[in-house]
C-alpha positions as CSV (number, residue, x, y, z in Angstrom):
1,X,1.9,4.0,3.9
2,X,1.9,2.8,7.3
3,X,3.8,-0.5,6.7
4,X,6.4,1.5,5.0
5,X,7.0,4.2,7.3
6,X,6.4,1.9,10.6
7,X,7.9,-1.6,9.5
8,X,8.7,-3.0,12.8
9,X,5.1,-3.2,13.1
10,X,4.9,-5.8,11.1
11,X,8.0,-7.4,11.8
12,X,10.4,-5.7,9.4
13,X,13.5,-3.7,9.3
14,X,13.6,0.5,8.9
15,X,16.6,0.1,6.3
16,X,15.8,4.1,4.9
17,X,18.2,6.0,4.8
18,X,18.3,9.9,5.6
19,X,19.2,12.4,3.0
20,X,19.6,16.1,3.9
21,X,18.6,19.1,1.8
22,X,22.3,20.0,1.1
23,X,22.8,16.7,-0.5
24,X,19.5,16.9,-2.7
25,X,20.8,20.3,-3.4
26,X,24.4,19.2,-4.5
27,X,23.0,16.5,-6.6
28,X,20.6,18.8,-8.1
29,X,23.3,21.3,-9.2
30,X,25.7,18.6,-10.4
31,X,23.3,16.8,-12.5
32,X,23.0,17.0,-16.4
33,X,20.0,17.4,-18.1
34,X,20.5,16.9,-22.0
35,X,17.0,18.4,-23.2
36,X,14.0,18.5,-21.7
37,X,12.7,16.0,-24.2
38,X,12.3,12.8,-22.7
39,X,13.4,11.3,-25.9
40,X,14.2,11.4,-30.0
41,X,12.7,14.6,-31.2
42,X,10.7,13.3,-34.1
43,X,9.3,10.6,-31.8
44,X,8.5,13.2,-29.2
45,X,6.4,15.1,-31.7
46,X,4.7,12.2,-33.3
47,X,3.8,11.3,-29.8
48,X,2.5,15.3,-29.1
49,X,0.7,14.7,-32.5
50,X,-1.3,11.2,-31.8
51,X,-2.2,12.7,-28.1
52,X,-3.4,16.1,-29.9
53,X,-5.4,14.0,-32.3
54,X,-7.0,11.2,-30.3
55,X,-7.4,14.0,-27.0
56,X,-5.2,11.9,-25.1
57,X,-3.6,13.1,-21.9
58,X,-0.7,13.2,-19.2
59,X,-1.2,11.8,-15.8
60,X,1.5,12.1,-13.7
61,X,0.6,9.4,-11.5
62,X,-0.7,6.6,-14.3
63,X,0.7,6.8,-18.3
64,X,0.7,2.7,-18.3
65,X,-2.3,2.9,-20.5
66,X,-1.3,6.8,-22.6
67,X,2.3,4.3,-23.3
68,X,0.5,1.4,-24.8
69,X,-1.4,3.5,-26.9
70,X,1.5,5.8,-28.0
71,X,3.9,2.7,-29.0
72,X,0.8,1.2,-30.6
73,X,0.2,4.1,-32.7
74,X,4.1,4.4,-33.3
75,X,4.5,1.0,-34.6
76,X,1.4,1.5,-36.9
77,X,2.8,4.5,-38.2
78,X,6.7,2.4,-38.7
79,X,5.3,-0.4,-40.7
């Protein structure tokens, strides 16, 4: 965190860039969300159903390993 936020430390150049509240805000209101789905419907549900049925669950900070085992479970159910 430290050699992000302090990277002349190390040598480096601070190339971030400030954004204000307003502009977060403005972005916000002009964006357009299509559904809250985060894709098809039916695959969306199958997933719900093979994370209901094997107990899996959401972490917000790792899903690498809940998206191998969804698109392995999707393929098996494709084929």
């Amino acid at each position: 965190m430290v050699m992000y936020t302090s990277p002349v430390l190390w040598g480096g150049v601070d190339q971030l860039c400030g954004v204000s509240d307003t502009d977060i805000t403005v972005c916000c209101s002009e964006a357009v969300f299509r559904s809250s789905m985060p894709c098809d419907p039916d695959v969306y549900e199958a997933c719900l159903h093979i994370m209901h049925r094997d107990r899996l669950e959401f972490h917000v900070n790792d899903n690498t390993g809940l998206y191998l085992i969804l698109r392995t479970e999707l393929r098996r159910l494709v084929q």
